[in-house]
N, CA, C and O atoms as a CHARMM CRD file, in Angstrom:
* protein
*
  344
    1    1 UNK  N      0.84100  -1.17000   0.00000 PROA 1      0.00000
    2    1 UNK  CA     0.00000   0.00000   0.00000 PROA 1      0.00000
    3    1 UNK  C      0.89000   1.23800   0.00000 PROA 1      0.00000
    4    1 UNK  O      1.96000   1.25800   0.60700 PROA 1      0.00000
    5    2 UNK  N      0.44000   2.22100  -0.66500 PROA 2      0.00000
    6    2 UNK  CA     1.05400   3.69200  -0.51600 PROA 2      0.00000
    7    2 UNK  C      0.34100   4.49900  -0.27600 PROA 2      0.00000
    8    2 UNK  O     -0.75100   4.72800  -0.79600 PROA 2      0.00000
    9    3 UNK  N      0.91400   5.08500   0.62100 PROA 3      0.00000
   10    3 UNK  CA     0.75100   6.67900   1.07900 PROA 3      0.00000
   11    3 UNK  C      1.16000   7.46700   1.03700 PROA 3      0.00000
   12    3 UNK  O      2.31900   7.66300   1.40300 PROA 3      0.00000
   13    4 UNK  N      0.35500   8.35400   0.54000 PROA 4      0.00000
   14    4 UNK  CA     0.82300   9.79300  -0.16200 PROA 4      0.00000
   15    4 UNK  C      0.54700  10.54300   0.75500 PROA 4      0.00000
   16    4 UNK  O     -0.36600  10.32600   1.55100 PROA 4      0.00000
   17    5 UNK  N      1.68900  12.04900   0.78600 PROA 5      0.00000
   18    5 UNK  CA     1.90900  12.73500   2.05300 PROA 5      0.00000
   19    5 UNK  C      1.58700  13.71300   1.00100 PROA 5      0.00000
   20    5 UNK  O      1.85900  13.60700  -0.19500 PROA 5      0.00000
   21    6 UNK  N      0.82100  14.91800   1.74000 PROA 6      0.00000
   22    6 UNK  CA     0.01400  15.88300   0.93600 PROA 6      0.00000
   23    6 UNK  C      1.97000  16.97900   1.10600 PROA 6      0.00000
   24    6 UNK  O      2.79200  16.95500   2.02200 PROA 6      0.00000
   25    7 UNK  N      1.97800  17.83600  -0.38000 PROA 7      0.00000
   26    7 UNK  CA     3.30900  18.31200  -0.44300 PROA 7      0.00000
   27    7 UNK  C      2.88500  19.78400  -0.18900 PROA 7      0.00000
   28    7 UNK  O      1.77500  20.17800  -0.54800 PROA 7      0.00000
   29    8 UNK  N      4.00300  20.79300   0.58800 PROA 8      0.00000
   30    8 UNK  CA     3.46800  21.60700   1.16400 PROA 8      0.00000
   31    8 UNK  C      4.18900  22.62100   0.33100 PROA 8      0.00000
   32    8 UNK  O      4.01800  23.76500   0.75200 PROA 8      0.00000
   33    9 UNK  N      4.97200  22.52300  -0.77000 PROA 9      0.00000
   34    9 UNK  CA     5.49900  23.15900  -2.18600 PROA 9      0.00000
   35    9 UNK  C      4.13200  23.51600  -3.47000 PROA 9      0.00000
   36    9 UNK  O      3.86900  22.64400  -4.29800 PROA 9      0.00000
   37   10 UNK  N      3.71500  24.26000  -3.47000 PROA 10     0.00000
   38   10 UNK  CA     2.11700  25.11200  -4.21300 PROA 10     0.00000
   39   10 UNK  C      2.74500  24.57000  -5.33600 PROA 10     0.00000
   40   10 UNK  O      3.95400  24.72000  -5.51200 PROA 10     0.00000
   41   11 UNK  N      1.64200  23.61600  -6.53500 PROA 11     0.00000
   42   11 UNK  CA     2.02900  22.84200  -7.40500 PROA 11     0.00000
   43   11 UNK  C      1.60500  24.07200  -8.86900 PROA 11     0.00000
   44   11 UNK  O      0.53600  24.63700  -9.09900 PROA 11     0.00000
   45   12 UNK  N      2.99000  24.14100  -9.66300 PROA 12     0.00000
   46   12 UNK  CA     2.81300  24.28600 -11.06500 PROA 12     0.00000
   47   12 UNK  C      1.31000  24.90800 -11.72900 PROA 12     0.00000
   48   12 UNK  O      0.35100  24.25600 -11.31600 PROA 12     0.00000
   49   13 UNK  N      0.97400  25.91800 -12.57400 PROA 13     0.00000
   50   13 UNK  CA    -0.09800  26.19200 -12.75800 PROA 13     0.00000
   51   13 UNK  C      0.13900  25.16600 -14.03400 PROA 13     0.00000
   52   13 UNK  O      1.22700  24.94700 -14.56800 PROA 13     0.00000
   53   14 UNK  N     -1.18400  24.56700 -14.41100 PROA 14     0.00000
   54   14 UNK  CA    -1.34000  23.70800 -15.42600 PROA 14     0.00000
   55   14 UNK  C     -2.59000  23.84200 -16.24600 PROA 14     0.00000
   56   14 UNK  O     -3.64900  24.38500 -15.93100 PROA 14     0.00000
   57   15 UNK  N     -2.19400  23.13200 -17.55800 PROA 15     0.00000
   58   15 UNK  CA    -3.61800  23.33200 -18.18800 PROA 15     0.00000
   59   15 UNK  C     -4.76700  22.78200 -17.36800 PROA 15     0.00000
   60   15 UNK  O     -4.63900  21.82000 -16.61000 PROA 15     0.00000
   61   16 UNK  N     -6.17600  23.61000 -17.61000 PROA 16     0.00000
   62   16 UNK  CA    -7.45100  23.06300 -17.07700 PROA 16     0.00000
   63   16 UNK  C     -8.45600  23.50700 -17.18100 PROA 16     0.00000
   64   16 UNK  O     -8.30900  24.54000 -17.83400 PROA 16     0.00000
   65   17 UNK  N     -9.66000  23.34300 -16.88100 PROA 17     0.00000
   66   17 UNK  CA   -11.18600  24.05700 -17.08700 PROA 17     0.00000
   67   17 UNK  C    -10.80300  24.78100 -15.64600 PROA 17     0.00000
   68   17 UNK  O    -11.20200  25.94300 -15.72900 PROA 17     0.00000
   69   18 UNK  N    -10.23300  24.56600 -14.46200 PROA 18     0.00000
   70   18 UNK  CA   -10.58100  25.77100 -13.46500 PROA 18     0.00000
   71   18 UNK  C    -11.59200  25.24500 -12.75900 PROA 18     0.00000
   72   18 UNK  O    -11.80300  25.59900 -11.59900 PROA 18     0.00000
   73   19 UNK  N    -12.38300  24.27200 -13.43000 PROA 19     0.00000
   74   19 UNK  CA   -13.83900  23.81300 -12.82700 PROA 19     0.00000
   75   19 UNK  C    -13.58600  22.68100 -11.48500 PROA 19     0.00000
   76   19 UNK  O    -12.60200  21.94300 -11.54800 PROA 19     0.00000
   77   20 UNK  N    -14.32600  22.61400 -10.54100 PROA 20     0.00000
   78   20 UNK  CA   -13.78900  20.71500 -10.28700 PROA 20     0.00000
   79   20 UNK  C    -13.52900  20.89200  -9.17700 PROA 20     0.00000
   80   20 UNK  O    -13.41900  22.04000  -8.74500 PROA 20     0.00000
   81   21 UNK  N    -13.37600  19.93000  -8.48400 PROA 21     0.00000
   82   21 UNK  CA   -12.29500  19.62400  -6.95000 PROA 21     0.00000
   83   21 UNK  C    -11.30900  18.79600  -8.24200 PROA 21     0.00000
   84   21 UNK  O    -11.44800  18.53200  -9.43600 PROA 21     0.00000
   85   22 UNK  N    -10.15700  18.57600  -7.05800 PROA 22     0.00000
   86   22 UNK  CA    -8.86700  17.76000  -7.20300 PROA 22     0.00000
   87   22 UNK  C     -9.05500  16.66700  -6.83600 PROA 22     0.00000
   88   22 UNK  O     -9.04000  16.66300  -5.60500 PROA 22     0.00000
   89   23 UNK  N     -9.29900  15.32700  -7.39500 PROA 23     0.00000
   90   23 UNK  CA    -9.33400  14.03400  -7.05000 PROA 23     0.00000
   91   23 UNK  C     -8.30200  12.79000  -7.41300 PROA 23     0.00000
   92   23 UNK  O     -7.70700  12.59400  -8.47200 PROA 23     0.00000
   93   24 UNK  N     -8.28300  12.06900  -6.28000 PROA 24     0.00000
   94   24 UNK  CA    -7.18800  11.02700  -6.62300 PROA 24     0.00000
   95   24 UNK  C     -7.99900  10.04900  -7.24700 PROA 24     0.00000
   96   24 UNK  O     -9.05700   9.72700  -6.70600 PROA 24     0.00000
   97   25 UNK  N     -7.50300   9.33000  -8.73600 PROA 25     0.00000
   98   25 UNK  CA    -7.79100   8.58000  -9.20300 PROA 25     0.00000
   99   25 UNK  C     -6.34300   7.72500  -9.95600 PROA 25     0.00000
  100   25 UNK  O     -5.58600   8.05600 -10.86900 PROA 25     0.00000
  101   26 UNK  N     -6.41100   6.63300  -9.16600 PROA 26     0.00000
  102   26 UNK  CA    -5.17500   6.03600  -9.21300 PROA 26     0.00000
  103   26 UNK  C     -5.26800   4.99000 -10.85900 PROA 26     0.00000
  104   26 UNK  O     -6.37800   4.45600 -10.86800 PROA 26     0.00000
  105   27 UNK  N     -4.73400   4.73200 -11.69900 PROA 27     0.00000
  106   27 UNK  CA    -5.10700   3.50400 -12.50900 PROA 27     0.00000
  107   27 UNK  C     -3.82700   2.36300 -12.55200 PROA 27     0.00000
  108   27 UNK  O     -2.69900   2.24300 -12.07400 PROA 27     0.00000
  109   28 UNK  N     -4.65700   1.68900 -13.34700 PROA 28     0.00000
  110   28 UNK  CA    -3.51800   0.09400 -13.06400 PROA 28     0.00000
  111   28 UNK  C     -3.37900  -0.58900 -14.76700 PROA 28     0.00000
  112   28 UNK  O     -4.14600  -0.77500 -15.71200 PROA 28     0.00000
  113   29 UNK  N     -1.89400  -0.81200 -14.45900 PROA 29     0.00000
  114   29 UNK  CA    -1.85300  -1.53700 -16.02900 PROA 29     0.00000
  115   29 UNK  C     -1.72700  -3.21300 -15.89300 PROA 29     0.00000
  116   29 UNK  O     -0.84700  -3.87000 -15.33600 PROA 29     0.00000
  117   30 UNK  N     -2.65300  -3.55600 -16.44100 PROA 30     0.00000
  118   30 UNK  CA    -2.98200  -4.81400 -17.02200 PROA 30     0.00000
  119   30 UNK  C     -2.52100  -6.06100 -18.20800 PROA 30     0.00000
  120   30 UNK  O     -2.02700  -5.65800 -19.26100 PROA 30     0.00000
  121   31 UNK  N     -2.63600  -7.03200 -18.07200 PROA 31     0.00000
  122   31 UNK  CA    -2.12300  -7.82400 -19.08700 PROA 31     0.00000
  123   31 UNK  C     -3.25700  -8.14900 -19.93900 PROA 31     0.00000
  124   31 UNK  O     -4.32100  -8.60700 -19.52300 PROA 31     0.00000
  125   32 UNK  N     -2.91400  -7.83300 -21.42700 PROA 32     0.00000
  126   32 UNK  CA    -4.26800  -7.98200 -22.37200 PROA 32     0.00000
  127   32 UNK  C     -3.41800  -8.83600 -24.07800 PROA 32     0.00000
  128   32 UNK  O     -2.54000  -8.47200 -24.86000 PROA 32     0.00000
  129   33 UNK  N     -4.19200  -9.90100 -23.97300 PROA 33     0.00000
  130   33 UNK  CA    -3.81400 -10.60200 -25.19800 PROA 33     0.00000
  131   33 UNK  C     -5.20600 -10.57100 -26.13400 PROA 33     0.00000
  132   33 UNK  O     -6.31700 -10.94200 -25.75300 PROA 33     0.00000
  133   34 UNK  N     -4.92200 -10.12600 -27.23000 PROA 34     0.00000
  134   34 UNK  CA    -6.12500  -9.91900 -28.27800 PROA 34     0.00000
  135   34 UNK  C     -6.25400 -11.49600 -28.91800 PROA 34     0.00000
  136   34 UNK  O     -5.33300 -12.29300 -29.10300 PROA 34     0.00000
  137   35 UNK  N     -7.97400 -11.70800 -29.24500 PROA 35     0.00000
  138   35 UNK  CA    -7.80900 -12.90900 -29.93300 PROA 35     0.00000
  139   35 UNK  C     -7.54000 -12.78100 -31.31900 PROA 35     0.00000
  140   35 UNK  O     -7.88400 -11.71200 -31.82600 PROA 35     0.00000
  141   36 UNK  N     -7.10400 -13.47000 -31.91200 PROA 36     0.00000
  142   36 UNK  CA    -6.26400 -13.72300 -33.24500 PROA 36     0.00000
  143   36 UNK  C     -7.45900 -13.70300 -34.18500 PROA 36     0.00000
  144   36 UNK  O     -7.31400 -13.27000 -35.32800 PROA 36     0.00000
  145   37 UNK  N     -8.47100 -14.09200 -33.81400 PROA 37     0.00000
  146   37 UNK  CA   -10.07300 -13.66900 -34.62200 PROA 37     0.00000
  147   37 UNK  C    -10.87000 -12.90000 -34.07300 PROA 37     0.00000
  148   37 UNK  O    -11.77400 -13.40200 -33.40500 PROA 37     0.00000
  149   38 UNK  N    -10.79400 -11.80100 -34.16500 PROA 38     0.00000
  150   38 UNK  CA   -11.62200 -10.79500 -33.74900 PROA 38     0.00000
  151   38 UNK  C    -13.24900 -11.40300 -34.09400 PROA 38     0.00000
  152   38 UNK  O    -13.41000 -12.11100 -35.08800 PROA 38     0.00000
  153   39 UNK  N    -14.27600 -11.09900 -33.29500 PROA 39     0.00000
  154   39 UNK  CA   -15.63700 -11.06600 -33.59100 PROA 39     0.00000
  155   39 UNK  C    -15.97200 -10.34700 -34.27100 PROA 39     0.00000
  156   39 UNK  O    -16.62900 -10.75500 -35.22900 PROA 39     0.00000
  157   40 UNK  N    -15.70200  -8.91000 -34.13800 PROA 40     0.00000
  158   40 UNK  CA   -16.06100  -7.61000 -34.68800 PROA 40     0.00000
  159   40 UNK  C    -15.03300  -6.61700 -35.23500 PROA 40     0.00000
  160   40 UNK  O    -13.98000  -6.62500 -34.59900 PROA 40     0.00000
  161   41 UNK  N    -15.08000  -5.89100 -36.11000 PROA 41     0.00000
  162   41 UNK  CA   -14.35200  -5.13700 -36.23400 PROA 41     0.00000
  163   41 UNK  C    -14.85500  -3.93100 -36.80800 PROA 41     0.00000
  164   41 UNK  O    -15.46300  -3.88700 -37.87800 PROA 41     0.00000
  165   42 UNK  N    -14.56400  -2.85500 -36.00900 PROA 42     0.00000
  166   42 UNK  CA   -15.52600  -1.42300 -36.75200 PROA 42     0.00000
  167   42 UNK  C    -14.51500   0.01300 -36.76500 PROA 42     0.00000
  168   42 UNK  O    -13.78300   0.50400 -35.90600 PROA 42     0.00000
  169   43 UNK  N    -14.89100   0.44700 -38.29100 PROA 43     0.00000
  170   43 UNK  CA   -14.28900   1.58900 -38.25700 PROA 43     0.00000
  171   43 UNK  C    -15.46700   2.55100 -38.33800 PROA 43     0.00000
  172   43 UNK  O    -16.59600   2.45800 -38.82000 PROA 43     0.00000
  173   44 UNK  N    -14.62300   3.76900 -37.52200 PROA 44     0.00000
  174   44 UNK  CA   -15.17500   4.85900 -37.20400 PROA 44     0.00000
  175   44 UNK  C    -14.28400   6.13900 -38.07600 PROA 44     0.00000
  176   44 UNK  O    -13.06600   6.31200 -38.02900 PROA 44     0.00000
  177   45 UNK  N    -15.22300   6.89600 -38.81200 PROA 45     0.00000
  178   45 UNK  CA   -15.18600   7.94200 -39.82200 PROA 45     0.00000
  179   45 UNK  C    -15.60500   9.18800 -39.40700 PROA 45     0.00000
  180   45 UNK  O    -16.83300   9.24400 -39.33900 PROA 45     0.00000
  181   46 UNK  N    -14.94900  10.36800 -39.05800 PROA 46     0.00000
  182   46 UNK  CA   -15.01800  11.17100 -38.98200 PROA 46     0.00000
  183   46 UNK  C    -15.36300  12.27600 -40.56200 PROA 46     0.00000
  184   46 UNK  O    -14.43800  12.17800 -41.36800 PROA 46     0.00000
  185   47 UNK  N    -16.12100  12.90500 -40.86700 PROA 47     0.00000
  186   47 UNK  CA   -16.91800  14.38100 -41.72300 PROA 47     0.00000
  187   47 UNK  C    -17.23900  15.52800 -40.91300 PROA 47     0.00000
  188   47 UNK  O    -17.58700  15.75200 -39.75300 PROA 47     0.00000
  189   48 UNK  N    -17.00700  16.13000 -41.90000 PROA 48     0.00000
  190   48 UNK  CA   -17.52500  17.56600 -41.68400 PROA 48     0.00000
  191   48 UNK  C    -19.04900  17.66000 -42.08700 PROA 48     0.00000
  192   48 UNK  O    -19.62800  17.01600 -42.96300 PROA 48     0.00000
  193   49 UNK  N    -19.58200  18.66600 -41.19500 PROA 49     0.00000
  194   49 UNK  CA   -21.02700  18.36900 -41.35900 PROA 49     0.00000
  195   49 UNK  C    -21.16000  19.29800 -42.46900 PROA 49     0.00000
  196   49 UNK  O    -22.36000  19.22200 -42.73500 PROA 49     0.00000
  197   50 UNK  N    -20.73200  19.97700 -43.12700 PROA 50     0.00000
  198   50 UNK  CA   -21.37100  19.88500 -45.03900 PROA 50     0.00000
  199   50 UNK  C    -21.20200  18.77900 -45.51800 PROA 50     0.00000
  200   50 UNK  O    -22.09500  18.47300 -46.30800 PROA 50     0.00000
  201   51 UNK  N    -20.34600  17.95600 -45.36500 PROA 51     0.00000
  202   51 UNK  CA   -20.06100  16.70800 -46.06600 PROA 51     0.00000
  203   51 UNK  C    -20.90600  15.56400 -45.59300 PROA 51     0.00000
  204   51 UNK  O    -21.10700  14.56900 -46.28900 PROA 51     0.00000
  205   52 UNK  N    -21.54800  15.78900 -44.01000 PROA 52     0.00000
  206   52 UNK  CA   -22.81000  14.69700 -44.05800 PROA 52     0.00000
  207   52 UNK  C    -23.89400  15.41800 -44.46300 PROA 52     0.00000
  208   52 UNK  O    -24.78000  14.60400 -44.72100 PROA 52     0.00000
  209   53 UNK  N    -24.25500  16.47500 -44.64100 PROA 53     0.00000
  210   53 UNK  CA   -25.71900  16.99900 -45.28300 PROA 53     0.00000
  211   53 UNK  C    -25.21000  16.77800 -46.61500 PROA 53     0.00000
  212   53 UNK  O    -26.11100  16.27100 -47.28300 PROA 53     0.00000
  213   54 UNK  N    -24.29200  16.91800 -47.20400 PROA 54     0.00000
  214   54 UNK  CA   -23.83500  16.59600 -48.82000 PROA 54     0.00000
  215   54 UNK  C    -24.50300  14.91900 -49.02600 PROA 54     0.00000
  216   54 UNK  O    -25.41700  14.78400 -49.84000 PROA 54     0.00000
  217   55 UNK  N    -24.15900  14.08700 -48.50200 PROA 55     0.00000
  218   55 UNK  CA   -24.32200  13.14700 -48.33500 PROA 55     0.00000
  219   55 UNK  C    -25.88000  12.40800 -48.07200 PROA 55     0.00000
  220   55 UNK  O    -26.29700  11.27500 -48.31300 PROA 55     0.00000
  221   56 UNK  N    -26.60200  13.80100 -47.37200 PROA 56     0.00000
  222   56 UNK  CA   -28.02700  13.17100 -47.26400 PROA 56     0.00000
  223   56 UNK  C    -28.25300  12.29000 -45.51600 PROA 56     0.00000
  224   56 UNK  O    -29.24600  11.79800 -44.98000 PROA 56     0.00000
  225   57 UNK  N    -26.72300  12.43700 -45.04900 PROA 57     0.00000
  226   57 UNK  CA   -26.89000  11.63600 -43.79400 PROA 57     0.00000
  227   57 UNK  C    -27.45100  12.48800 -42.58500 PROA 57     0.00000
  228   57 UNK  O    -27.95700  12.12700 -41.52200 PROA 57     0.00000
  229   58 UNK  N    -27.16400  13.86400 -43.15800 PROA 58     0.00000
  230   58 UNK  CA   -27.91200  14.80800 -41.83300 PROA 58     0.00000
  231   58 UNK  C    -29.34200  15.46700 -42.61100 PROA 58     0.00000
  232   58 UNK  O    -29.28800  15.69900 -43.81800 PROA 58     0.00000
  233   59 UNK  N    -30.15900  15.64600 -42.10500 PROA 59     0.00000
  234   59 UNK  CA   -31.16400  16.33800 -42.25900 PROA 59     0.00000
  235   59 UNK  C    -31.39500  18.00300 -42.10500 PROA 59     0.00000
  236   59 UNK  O    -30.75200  18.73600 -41.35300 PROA 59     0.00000
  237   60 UNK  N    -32.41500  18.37900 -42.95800 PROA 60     0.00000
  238   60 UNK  CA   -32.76000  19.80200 -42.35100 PROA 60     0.00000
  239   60 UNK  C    -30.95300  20.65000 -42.42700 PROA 60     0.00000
  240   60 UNK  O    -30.38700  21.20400 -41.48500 PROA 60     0.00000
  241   61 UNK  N    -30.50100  20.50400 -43.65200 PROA 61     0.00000
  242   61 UNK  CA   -29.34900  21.36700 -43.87400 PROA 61     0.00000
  243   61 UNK  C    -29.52800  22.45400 -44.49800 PROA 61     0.00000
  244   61 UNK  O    -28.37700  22.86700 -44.63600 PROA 61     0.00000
  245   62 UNK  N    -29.99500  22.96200 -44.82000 PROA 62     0.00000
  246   62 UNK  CA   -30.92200  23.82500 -45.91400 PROA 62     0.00000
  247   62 UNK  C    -30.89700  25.28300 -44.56900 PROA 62     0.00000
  248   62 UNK  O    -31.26300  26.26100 -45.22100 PROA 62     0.00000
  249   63 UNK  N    -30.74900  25.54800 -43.74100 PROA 63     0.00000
  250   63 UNK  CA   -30.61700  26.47000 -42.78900 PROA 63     0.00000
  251   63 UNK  C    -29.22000  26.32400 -42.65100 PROA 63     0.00000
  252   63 UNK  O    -29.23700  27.32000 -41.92800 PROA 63     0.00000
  253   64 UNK  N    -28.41200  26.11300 -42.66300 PROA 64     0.00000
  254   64 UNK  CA   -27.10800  26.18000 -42.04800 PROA 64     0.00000
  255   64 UNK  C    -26.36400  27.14200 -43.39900 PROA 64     0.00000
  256   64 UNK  O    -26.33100  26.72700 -44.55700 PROA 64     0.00000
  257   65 UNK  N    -25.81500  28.45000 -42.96400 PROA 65     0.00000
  258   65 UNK  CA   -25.15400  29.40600 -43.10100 PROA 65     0.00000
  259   65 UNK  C    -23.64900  29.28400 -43.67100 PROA 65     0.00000
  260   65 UNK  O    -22.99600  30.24300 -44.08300 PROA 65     0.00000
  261   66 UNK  N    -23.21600  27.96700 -43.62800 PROA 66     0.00000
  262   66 UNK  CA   -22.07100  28.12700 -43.84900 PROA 66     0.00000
  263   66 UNK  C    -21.36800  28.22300 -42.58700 PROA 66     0.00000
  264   66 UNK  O    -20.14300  28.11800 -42.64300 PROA 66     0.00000
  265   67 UNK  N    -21.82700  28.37500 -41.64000 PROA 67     0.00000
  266   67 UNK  CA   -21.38800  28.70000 -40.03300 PROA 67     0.00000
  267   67 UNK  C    -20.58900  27.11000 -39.57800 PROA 67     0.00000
  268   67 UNK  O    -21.44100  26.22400 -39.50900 PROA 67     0.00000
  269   68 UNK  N    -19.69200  26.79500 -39.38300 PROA 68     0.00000
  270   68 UNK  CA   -19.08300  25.72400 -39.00700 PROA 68     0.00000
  271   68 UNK  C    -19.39000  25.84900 -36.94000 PROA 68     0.00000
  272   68 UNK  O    -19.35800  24.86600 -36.20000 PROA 68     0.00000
  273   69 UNK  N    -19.49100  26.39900 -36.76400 PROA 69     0.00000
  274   69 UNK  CA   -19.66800  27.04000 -35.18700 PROA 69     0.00000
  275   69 UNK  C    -20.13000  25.92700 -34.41700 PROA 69     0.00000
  276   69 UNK  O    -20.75200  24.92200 -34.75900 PROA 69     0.00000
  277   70 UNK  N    -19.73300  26.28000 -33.39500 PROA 70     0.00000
  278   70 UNK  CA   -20.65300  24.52800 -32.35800 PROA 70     0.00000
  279   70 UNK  C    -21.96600  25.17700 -32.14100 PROA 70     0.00000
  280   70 UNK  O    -22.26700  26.36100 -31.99100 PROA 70     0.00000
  281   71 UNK  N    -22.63100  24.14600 -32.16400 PROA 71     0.00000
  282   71 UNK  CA   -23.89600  23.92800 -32.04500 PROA 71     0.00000
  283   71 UNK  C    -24.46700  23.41300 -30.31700 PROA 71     0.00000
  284   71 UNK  O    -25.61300  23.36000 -29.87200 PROA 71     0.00000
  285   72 UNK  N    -23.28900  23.12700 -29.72700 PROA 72     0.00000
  286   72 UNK  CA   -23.96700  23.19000 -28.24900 PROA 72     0.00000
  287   72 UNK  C    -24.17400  23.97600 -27.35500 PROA 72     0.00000
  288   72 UNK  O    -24.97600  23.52900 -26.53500 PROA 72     0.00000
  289   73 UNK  N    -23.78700  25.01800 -27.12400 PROA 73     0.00000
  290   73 UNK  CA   -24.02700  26.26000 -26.45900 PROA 73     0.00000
  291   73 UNK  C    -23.44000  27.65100 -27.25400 PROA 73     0.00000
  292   73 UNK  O    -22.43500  27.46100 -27.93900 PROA 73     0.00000
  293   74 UNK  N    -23.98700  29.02400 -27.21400 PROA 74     0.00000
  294   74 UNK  CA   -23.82600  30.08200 -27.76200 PROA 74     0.00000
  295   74 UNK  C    -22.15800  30.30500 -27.99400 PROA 74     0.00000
  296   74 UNK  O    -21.22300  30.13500 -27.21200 PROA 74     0.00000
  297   75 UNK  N    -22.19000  30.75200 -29.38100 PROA 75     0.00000
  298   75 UNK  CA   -20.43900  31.45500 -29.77600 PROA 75     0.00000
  299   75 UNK  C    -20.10600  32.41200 -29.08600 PROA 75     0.00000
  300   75 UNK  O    -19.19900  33.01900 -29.65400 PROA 75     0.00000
  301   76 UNK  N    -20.51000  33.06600 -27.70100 PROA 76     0.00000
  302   76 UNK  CA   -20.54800  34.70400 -27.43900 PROA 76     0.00000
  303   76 UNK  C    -19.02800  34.83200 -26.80600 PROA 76     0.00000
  304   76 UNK  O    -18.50100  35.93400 -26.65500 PROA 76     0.00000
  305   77 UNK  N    -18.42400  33.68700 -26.47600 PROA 77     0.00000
  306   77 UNK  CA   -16.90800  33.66400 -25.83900 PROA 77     0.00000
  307   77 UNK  C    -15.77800  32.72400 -26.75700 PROA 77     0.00000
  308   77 UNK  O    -14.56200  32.90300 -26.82100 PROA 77     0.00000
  309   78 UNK  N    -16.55900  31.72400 -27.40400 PROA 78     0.00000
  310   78 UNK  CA   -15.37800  31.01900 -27.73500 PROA 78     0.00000
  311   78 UNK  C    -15.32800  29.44800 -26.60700 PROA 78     0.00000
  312   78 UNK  O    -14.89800  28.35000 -26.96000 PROA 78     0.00000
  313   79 UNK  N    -15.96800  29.84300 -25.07600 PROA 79     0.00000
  314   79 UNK  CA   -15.50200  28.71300 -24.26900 PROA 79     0.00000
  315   79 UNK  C    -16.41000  28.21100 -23.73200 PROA 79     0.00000
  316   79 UNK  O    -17.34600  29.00000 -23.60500 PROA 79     0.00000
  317   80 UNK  N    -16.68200  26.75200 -23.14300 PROA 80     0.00000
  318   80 UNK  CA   -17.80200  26.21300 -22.89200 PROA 80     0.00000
  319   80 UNK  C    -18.33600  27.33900 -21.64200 PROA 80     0.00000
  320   80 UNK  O    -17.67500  28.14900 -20.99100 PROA 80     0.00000
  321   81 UNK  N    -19.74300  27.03000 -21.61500 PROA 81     0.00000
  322   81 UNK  CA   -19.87600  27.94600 -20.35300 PROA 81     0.00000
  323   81 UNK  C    -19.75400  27.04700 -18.63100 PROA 81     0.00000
  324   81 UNK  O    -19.92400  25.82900 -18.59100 PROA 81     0.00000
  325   82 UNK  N    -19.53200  27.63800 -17.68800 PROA 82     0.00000
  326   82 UNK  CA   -19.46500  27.46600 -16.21400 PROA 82     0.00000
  327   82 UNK  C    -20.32800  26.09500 -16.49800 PROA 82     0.00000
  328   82 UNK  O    -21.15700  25.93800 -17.39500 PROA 82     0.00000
  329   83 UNK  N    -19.83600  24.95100 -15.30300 PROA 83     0.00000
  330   83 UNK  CA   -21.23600  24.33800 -14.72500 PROA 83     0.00000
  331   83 UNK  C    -21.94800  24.85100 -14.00100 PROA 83     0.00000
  332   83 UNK  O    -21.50400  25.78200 -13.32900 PROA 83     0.00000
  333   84 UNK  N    -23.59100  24.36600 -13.83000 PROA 84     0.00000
  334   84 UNK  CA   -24.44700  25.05100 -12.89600 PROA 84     0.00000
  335   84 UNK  C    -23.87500  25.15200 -11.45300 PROA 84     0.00000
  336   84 UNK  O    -23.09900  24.20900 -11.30200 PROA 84     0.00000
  337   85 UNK  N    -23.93500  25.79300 -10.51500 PROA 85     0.00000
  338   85 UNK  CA   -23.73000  25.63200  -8.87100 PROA 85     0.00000
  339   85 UNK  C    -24.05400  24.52300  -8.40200 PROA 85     0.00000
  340   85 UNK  O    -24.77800  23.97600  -9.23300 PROA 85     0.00000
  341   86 UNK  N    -23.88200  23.74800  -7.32400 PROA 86     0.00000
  342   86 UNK  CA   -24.48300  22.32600  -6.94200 PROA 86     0.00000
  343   86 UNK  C    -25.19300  23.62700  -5.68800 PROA 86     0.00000
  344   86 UNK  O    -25.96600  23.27100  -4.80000 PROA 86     0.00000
């Protein structure tokens, strides 16, 4: 078992959202042998969404501006917004 002694040296500013507590999440490496016959095998394809409305795979393209912009919350900063308060 290890124990970690909290360090009393103020750690490095680093990339981050700013958001969050600090949590220990320890991981572990494993032994993994692949079978020699896969069951499945799937590729995954990345487009640009003119190129899936080109395609007919997205719908309702006929409004889109030419705007490449995310579509999940407002452009007004550039950055996702805050989470709500708990």
């Amino acid at each position: 078992m290890i124990i970690r002694q909290e360090s009393k040296v103020a750690p490095a500013p680093a990339a981050g959202t700013g958001f969050g507590e600090t949590t220990y999440s320890p991981s572990t490496t494993v032994s993994f042998e692949p079978n020699p016959n896969p069951l499945e095998k799937v590729f995954l394809k990345y487009e640009w969404r003119e190129t899936l409305c080109n395609k007919g795979i997205l719908r309702n393209c006929s409004h889109d501006s030419g705007n490449s912009g995310n579509r999940m919350w407002p452009q007004d900063n550039g950055f996702v917004p805050p989470p709500p308060s708990r």
